[in-house]
DSSP file (Angstrom, degrees, kcal/mol; ACC not computed):
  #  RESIDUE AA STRUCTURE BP1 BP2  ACC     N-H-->O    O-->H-N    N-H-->O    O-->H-N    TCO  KAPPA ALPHA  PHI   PSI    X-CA   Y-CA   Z-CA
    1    1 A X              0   0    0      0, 0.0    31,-0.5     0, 0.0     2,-0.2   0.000 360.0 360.0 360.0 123.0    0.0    0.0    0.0
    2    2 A X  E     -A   31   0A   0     29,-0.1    66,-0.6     1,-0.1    29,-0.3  -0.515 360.0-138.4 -86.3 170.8    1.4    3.5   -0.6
    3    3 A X  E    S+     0   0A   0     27,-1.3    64,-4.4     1,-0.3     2,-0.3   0.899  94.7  18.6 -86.5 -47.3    1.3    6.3    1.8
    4    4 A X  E     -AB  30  66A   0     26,-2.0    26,-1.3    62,-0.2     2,-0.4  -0.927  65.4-171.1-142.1 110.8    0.4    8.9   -1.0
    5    5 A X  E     -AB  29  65A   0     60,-1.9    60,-3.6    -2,-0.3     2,-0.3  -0.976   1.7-172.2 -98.2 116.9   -1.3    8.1   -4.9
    6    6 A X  E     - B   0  64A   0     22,-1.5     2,-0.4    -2,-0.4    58,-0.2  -0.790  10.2-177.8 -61.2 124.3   -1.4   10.9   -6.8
    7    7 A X  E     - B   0  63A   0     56,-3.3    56,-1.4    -2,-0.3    20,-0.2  -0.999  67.5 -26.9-134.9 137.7   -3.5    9.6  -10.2
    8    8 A X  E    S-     0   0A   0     -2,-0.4     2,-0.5    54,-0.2    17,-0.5   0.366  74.2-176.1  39.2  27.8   -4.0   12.2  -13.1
    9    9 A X  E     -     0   0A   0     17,-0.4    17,-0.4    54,-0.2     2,-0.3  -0.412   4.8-179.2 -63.2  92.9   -3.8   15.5  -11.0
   10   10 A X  E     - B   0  61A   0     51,-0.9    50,-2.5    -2,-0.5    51,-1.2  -0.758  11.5-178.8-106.8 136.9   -4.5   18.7  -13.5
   11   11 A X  E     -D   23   0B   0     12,-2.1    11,-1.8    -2,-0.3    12,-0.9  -0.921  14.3-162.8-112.4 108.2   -4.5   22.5  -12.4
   12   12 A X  E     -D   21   0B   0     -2,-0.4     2,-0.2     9,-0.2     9,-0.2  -0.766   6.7-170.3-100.5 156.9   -5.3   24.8  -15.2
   13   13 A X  E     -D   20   0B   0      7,-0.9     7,-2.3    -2,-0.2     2,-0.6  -0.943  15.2-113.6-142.8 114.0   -4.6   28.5  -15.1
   14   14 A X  E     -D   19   0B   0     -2,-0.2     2,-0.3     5,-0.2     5,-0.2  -0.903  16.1-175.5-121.8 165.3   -5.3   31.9  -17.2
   15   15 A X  E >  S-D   18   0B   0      3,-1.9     3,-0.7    -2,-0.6     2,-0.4  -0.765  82.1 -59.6-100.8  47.2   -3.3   34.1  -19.1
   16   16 A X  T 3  S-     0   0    0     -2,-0.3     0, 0.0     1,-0.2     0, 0.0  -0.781 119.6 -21.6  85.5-122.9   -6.4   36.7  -19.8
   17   17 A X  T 3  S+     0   0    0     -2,-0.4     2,-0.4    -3,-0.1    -1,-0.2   0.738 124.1  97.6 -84.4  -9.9   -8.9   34.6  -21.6
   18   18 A X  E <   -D   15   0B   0     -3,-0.7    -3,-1.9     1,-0.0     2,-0.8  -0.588  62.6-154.0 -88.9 108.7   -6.1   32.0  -22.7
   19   19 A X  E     +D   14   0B   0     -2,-0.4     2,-0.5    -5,-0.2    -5,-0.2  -0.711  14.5 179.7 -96.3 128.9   -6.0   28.9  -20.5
   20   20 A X  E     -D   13   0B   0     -7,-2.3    -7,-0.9    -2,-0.8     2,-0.8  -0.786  29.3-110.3-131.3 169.8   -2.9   26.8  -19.9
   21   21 A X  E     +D   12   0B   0     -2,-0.5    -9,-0.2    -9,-0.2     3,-0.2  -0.523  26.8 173.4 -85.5 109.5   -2.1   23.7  -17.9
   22   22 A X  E    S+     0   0B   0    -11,-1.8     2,-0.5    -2,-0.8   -10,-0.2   0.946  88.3  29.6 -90.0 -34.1    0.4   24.0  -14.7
   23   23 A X  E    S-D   11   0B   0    -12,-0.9   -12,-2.1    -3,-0.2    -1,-0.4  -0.986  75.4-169.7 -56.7 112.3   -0.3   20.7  -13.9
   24   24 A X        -     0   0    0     -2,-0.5   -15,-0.2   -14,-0.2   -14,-0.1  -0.993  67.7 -49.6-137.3 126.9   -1.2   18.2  -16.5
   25   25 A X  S    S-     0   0    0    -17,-0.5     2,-0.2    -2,-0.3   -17,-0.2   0.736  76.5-174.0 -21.1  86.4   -2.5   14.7  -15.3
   26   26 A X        +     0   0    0    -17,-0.4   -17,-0.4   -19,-0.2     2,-0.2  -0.508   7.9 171.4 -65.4 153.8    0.4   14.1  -12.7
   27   27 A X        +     0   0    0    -20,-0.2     2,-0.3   -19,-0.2   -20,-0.2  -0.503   8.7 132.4-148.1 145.0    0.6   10.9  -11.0
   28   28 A X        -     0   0    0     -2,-0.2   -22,-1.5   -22,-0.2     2,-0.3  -0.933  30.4-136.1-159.5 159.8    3.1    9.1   -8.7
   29   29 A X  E     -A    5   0A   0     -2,-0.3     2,-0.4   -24,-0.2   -24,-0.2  -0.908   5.3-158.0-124.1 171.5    3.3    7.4   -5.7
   30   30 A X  E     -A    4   0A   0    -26,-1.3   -26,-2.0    -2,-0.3   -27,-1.3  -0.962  14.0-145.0-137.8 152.4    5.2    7.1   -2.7
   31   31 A X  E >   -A    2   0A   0     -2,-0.4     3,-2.2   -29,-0.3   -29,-0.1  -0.706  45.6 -76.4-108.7 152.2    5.4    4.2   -0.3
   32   32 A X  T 3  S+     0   0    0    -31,-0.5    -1,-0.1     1,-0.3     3,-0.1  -0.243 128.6  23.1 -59.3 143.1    5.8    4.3    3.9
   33   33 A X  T 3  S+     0   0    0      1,-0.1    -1,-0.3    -3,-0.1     2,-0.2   0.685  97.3 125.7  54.6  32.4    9.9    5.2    4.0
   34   34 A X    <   -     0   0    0     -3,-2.2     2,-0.4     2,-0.0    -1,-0.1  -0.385  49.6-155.1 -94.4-176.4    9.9    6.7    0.6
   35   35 A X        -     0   0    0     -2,-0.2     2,-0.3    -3,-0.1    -4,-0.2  -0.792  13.1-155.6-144.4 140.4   11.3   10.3    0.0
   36   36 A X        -     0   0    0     -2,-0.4     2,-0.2    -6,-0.1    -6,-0.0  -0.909   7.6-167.8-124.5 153.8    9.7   11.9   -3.4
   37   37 A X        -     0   0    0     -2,-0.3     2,-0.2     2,-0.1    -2,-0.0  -0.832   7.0-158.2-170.6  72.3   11.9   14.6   -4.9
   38   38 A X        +     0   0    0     -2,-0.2     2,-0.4     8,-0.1     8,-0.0  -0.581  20.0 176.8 -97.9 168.4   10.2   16.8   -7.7
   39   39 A X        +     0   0    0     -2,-0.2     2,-0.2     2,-0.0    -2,-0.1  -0.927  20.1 110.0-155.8 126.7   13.0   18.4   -9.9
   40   40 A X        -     0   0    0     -2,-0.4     2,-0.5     6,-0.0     4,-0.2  -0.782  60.6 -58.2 173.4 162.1   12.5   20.5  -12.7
   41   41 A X        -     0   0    0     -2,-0.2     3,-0.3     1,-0.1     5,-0.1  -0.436  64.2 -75.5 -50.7 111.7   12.8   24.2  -14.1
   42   42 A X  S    S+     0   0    0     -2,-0.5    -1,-0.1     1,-0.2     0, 0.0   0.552 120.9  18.3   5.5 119.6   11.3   27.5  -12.8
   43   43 A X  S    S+     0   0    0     -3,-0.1    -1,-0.2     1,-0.1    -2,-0.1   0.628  85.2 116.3 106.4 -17.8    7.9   27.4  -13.8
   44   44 A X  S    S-     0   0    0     -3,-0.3    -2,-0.1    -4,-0.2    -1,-0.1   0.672  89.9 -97.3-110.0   4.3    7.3   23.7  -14.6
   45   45 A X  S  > S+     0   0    0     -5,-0.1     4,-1.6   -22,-0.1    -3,-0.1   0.662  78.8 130.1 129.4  36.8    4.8   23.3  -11.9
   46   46 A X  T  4 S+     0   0    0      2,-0.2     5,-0.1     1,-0.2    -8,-0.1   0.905  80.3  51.0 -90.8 -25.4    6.6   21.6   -8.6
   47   47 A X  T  > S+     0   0    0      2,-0.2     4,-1.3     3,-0.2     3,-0.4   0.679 106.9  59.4 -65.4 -26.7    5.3   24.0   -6.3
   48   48 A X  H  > S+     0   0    0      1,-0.2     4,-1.8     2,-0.2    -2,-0.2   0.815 104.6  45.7 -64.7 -38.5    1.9   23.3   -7.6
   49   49 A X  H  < S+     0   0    0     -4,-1.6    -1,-0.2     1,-0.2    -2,-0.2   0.544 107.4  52.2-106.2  29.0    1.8   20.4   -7.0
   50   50 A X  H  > S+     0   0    0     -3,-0.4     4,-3.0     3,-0.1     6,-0.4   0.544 115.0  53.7 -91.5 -46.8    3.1   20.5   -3.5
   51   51 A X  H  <>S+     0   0    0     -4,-1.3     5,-1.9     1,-0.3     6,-0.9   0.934 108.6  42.9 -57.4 -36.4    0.5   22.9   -3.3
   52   52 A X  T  <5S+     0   0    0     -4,-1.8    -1,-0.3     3,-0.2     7,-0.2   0.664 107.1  55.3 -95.8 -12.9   -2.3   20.8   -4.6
   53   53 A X  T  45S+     0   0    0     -3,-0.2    -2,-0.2    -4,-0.1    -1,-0.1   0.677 111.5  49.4 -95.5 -23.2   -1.6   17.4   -2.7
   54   54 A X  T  <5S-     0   0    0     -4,-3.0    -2,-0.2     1,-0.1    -1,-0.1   0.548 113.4-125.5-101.1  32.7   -1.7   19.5    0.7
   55   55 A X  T   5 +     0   0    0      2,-0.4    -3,-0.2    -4,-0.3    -4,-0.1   0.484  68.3 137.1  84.5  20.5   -4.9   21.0   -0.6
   56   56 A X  S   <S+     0   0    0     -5,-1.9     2,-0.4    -6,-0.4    -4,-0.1   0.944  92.9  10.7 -63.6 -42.8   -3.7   25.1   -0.1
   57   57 A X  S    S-     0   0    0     -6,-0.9    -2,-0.4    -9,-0.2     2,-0.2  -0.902  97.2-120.8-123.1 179.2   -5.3   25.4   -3.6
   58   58 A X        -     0   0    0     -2,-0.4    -5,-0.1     1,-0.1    -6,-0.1  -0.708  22.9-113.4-100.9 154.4   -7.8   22.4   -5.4
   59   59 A X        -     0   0    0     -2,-0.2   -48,-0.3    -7,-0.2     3,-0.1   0.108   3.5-139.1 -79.1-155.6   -7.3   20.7   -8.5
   60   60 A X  S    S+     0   0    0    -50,-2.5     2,-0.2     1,-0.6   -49,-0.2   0.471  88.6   9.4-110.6 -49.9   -9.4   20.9  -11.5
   61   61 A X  E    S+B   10   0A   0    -51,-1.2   -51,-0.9    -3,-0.1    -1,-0.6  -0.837  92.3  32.1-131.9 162.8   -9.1   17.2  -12.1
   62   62 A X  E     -     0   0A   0     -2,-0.2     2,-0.3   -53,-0.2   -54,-0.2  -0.663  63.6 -50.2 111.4-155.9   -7.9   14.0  -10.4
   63   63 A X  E     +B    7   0A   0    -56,-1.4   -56,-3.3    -2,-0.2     2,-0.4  -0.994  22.7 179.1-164.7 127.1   -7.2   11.8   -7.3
   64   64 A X  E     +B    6   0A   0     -2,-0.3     7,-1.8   -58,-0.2     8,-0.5  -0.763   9.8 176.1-127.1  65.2   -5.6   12.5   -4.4
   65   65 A X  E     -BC   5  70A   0    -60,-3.6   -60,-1.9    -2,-0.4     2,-0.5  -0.841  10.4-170.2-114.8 132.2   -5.4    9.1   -1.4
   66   66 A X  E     -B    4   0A   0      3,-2.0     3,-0.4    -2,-0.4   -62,-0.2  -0.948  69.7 -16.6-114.2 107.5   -3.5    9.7    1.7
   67   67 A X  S    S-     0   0    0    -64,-4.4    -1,-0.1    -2,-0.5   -64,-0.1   0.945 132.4 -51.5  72.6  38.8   -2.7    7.0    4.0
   68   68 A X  S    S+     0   0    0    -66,-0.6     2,-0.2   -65,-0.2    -1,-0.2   0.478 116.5  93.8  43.0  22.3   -5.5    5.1    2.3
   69   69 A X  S    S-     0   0    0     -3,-0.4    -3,-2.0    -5,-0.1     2,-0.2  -0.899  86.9 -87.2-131.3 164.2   -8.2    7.3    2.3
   70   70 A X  B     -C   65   0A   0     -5,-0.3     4,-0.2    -2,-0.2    -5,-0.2  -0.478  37.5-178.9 -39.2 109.3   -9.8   10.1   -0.3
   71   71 A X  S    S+     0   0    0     -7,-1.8    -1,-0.2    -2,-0.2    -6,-0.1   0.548  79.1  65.9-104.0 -16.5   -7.8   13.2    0.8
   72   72 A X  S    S+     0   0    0     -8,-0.5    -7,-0.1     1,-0.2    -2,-0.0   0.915  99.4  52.9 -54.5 -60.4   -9.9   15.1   -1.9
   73   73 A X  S    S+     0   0    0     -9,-0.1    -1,-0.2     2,-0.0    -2,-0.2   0.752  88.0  87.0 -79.0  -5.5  -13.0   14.5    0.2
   74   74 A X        +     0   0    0     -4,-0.2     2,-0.2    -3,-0.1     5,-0.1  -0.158  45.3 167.1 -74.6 177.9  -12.2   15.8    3.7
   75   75 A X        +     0   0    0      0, 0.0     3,-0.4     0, 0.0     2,-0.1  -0.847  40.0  19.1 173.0 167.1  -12.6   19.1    4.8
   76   76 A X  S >> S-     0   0    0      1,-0.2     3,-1.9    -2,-0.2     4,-1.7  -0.452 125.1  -7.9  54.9-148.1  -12.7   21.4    8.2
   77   77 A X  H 3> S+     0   0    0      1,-0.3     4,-2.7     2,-0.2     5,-0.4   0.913 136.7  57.2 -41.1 -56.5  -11.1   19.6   11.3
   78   78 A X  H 34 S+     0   0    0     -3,-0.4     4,-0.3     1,-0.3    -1,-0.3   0.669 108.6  51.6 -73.3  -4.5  -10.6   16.3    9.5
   79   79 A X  H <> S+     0   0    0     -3,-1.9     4,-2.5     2,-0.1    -1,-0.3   0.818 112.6  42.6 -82.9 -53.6   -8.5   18.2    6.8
   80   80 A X  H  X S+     0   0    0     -4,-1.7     4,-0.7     1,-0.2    -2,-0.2   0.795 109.1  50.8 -98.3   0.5   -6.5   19.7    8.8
   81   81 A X  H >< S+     0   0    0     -4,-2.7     3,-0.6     2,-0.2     4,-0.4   0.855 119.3  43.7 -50.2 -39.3   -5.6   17.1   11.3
   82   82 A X  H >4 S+     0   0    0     -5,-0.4     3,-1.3    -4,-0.3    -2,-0.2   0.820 110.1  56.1 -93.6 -20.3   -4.9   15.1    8.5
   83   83 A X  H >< S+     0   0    0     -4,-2.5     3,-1.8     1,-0.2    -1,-0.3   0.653  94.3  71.1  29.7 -68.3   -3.2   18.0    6.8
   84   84 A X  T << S+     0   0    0     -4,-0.7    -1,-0.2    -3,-0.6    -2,-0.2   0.478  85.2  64.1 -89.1  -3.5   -1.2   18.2    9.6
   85   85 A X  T <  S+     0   0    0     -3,-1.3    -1,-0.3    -4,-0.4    -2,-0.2   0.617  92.9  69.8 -95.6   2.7    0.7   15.1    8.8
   86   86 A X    <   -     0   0    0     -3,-1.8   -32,-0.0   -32,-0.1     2,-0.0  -0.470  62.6-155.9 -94.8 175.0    2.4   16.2    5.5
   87   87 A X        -     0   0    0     -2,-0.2    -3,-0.0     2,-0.0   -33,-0.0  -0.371  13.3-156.6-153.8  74.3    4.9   18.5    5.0
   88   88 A X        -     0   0    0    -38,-0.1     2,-0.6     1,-0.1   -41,-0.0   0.185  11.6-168.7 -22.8 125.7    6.3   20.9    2.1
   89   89 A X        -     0   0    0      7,-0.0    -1,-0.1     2,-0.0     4,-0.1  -0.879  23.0-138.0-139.7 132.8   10.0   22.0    2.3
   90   90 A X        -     0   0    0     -2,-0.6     3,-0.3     2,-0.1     6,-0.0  -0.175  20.0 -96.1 -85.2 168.7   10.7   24.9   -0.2
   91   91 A X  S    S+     0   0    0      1,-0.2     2,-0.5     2,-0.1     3,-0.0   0.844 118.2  24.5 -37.0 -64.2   13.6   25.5   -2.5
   92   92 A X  S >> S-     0   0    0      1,-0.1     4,-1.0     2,-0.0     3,-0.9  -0.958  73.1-172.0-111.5  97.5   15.4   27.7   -0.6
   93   93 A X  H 3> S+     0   0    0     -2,-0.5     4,-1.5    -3,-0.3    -1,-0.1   0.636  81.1  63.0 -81.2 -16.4   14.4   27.0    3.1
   94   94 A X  H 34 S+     0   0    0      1,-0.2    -1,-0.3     2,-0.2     3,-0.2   0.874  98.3  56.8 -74.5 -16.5   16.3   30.1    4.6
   95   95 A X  H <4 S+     0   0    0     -3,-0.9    -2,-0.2     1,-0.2    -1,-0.2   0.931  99.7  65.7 -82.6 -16.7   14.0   32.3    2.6
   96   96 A X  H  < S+     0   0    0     -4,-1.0     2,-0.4     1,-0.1    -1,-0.2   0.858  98.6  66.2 -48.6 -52.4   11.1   30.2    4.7
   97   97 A X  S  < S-     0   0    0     -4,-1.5    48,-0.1    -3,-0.2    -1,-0.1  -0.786  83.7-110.8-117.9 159.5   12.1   31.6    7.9
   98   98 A X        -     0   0    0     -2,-0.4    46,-0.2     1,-0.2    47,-0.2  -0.069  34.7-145.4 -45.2 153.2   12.3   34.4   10.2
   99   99 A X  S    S+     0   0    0      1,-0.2    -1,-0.2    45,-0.1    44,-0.1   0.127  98.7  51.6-114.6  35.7   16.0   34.9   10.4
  100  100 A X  S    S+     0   0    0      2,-0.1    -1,-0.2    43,-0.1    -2,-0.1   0.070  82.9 112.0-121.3  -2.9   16.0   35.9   14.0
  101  101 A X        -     0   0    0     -4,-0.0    43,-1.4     1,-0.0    44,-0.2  -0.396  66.2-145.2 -75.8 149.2   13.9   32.7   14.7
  102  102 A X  B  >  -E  143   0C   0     41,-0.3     4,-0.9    42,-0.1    41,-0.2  -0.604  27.1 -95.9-119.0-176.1   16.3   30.7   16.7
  103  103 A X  H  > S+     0   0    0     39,-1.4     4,-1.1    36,-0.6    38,-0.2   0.533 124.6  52.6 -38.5 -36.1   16.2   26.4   16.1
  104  104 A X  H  > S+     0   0    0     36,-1.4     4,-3.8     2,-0.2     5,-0.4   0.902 101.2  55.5 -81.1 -51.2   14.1   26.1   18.9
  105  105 A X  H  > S+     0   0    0     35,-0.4     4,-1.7     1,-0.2    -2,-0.2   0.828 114.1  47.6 -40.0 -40.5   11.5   28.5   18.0
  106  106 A X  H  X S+     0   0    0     -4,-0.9     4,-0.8     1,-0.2    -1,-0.2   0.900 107.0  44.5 -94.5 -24.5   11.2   26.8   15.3
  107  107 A X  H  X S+     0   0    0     -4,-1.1     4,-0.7     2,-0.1    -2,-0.2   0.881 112.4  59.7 -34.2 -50.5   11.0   23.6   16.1
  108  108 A X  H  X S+     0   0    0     -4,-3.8     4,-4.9     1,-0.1     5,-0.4   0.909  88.3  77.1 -54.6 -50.6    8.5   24.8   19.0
  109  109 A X  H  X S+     0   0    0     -4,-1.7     4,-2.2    -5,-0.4    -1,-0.1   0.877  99.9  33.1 -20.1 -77.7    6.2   26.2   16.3
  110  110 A X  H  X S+     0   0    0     -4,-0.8     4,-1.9     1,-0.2     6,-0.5   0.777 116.1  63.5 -68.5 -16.4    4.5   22.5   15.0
  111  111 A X  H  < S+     0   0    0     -4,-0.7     6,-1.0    -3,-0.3    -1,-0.2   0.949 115.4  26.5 -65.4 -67.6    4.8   21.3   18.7
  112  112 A X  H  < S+     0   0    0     -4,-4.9    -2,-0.2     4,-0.2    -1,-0.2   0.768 119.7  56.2 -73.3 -23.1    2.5   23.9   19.9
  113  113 A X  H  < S+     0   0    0     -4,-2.2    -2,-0.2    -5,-0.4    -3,-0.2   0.821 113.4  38.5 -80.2 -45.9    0.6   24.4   16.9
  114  114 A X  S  < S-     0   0    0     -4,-1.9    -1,-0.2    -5,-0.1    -2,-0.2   0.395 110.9-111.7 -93.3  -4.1   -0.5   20.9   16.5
  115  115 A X  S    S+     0   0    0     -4,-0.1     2,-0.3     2,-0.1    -4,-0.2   0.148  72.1 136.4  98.2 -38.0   -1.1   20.1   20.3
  116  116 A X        +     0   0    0     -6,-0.5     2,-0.3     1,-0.1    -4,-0.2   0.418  66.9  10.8 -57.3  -8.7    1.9   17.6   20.5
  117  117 A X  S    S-     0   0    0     -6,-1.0    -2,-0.1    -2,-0.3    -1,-0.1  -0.841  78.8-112.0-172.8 112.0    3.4   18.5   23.4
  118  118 A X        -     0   0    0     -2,-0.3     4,-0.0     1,-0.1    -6,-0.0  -0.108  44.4-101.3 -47.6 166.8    2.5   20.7   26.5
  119  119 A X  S >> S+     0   0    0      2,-0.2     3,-0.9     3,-0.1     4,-0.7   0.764 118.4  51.6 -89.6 -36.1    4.5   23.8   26.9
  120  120 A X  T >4 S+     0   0    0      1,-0.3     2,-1.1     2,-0.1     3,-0.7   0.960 111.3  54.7 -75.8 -76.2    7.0   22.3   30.1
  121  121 A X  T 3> S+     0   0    0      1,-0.2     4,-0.8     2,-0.1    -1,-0.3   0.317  92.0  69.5 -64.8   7.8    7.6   19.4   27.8
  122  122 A X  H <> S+     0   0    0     -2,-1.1     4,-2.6    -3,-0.9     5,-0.5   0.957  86.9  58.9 -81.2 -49.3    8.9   21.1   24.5
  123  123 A X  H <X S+     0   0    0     -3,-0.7     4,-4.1    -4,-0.7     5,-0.4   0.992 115.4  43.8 -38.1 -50.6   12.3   22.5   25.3
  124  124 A X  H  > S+     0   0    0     -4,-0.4     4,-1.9     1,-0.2     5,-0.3   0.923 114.6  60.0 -67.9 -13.4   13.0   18.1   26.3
  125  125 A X  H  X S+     0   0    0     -4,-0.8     4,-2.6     2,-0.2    -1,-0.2   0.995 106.3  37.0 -51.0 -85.9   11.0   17.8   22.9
  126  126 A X  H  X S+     0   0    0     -4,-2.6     4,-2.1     1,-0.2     5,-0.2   0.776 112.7  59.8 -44.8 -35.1   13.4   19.6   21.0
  127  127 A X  H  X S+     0   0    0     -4,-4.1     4,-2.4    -5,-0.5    -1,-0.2   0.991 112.1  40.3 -50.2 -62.4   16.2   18.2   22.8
  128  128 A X  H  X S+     0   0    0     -4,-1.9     4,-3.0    -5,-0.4    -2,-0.2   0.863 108.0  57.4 -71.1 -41.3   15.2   15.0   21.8
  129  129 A X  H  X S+     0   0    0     -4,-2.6     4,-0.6    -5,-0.3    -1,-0.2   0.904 108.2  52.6 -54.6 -55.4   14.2   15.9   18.3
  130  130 A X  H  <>S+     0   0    0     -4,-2.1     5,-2.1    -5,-0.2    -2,-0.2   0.770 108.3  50.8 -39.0 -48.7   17.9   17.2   17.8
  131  131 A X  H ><5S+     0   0    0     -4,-2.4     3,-6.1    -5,-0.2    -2,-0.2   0.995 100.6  68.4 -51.8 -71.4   19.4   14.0   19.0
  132  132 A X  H 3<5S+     0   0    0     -4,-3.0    -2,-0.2     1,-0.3    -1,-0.2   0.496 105.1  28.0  11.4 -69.3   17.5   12.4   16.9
  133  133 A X  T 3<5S-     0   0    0     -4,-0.6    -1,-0.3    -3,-0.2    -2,-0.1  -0.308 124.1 -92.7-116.4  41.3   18.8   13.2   13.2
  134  134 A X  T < 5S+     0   0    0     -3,-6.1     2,-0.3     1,-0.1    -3,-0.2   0.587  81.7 138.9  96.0 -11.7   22.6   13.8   15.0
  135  135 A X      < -     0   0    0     -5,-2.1    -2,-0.2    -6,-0.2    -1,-0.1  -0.809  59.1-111.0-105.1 130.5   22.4   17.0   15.6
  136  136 A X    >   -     0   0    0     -2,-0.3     3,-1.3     1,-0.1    -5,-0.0  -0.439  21.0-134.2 -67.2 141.4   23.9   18.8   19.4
  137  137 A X  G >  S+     0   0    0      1,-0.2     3,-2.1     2,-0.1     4,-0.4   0.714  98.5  88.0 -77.8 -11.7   20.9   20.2   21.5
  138  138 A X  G >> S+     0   0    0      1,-0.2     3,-4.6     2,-0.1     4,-0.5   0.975  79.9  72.4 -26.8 -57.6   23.5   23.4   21.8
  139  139 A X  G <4  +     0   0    0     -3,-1.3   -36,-0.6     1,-0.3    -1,-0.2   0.544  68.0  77.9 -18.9 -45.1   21.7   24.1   18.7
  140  140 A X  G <4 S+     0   0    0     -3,-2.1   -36,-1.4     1,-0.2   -35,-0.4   0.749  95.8  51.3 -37.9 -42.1   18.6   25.0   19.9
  141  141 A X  T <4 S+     0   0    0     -3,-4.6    -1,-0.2    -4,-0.4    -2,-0.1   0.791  89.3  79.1 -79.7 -29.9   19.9   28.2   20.8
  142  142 A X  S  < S-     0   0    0     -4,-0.5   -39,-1.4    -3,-0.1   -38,-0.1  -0.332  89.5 -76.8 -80.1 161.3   21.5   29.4   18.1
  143  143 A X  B     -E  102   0C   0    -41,-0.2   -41,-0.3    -2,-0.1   -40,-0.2  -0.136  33.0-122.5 -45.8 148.1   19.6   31.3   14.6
  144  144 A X  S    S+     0   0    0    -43,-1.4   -45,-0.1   -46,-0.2   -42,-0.1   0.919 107.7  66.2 -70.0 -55.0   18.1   29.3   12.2
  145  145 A X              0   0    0      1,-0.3    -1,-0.1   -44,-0.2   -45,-0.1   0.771 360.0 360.0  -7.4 -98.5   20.5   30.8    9.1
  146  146 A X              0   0    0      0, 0.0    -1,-0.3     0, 0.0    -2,-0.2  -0.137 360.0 360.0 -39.1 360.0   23.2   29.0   11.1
């Protein structure tokens, strides 16, 4: 079973009255421990469709199953719990954050945002989260840039 099927996923677009395709029936899938990777030139539609499988805009056409369900049909609460288990990460990820935002702040961010963790347990949160991929919990402190 894959984690996420994308099947024929179109966005169309206009240019004045002139319509053209940023997305033209897409599909791929990815399986539990897969990494997906899209790659391509300015323009050729990778943010779109990051955009359009965590539902920021809708498609025109297509199919959308996350985690074996219709991700197409939710909506409210049950969108964005479920929402809340994907994740974009842009081109250039410093331009993504404040750049006074330290490691922990951001780290803290989905922690609080999502519920995960009461407010005394996040600093050992982050700690741990740091360990984790390798990384010294010194870190925390320091700017995100860095």
């Amino acid at each position: 079973m894959s984690l996420l099927a994308v099947s024929n996923l179109t966005k169309r677009y206009h240019r004045g009255r002139k319509p053209f395709a940023a997305v033209d029936e897409v599909s791929f899938e990815v399986g539990p421990a897969e990494t997906l990777a899209l790659a391509g030139p300015s323009g050729s539609g990778k943010s779109t469709i990051a955009r359009l499988v965590l539902r920021l805009i809708e498609p025109d056409t297509g199919r959308i199953e996350f985690e074996g369900s219709d991700f197409l049909a939710l909506s409210g609460a049950a969108l964005r719990a479920r929402r809340a288990r994907l994740q974009m990460v842009f081109q250039d990820p410093l331009a993504a954050f404040n750049p006074r935002a330290t490691v922990a702040r951001v780290l803290d961010d989905p922690l609080r945002i999502h519920n995960i963790a009461p407010h005394a347990q996040r600093p050992r949160r982050i700690a741990a989260l740091l360990e984790r991929v390798g990384l010294d919990t010194g870190l925390a402190a320091r700017a995100i840039h860095e």
